[in-house]
C-alpha positions, 0 to 999 in steps of 0.5 A, a space after each residue: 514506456 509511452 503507454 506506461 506513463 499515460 497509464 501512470 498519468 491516467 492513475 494519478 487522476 483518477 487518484 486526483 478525483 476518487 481521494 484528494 487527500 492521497 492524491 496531495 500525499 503522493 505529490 508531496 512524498 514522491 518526487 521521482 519515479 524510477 521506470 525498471 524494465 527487470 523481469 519479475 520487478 513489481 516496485 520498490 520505496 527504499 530509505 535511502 533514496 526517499 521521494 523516489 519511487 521504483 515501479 517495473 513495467 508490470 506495476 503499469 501495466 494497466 491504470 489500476 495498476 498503477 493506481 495501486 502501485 502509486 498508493 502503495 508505494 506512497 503508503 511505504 513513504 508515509 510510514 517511513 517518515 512517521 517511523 522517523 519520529 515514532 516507534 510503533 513496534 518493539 520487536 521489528 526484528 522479529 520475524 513473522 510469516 505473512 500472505 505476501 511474501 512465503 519466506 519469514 521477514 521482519 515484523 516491522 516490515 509486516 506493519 509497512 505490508 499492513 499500512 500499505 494494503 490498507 491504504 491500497 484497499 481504501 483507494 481502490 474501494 473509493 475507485 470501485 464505487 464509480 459506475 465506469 471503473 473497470 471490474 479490475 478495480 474490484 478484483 484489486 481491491 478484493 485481492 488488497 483485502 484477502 492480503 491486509 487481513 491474513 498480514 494482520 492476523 499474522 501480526 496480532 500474535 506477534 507484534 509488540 506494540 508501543 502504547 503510540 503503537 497499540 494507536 496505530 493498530 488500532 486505528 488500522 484494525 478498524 480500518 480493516 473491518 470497515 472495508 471488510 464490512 463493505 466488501 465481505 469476502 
């Protein structure tokens, strides 16, 4: 756990450095952080226990991954809240198949896998202009961006949007094609 931790630390720097605004959500949003030593367990935001952030061994196994795994699941807190006072999506229960997971799940959860793989892709983006990121910053936020395009393009036919909602797209659909713009394919 030692080297976990010093990974996690070593990310919420750089985080610090690369994009302060982030770096200011995350310690405002998350308050705890649950280490699980569990297998195949990446992380995990759940509702019920807001400010606290799940991460297994695996999410810190190395600093970009924690620096992922701090914006994701931070990018989970942030849009939790916001869907405490605003409905994006009309049709949340619906269930859609998207790149991140085989099996159908809830469209409303495809918008949360949007959200956060956009904000993921951001941050690394921003990492991976320092000459001394390491090259698995760039792989990450390739990775981020091959999965937040197949989850938006899953989520165009089939998300119904509130006119709050149809915002929100897109300023996340602009947000895409700029870092696709900046990182083609």
């Amino acid at each position: 756990m030692t080297e976990a931790t010093a990974h996690l630390e070593a990310a919420r720097e750089t985080l610090r450095r690369v994009w302060p605004e982030a770096a200011l959500e995350t310690d405002l949003l998350i308050r705890v952080i649950v280490y699980v030593q569990a297998g195949a367990f990446r992380s995990a935001t759940l509702r019920q226990t807001f400010g606290a952030v799940y991460l297994g061994t695996a999410s810190v196994e190395s600093t970009p991954a924690a620096f992922e795994a701090l914006l994701h699941e931070t990018g989970h807190h942030a849009l939790y809240l916001r869907n405490h006072f605003e409905t994006f999506v009309t049709n949340g229960d619906d269930m859609v198949t998207h790149p991140l997971r085989a099996d159908p799940r809830p469209v409303a959860g495809a918008v949360h896998a949007a959200h956060v793989l956009a904000r993921m892709t951001y941050g690394l983006a921003r990492w991976a202009r320092e000459r001394s990121a390491p090259p698995e910053v760039s792989e990450r936020r390739d990775s981020a961006l091959r999965r937040l395009q197949g989850t938006i393009a899953a989520l165009k036919p089939v998300a119904e949007w509130t006119d709050r909602g149809r915002l929100y797209f897109d300023d996340l659909l602009r947000w895409e094609q700029e870092l696709t713009d900046a990182h083609p394919g």
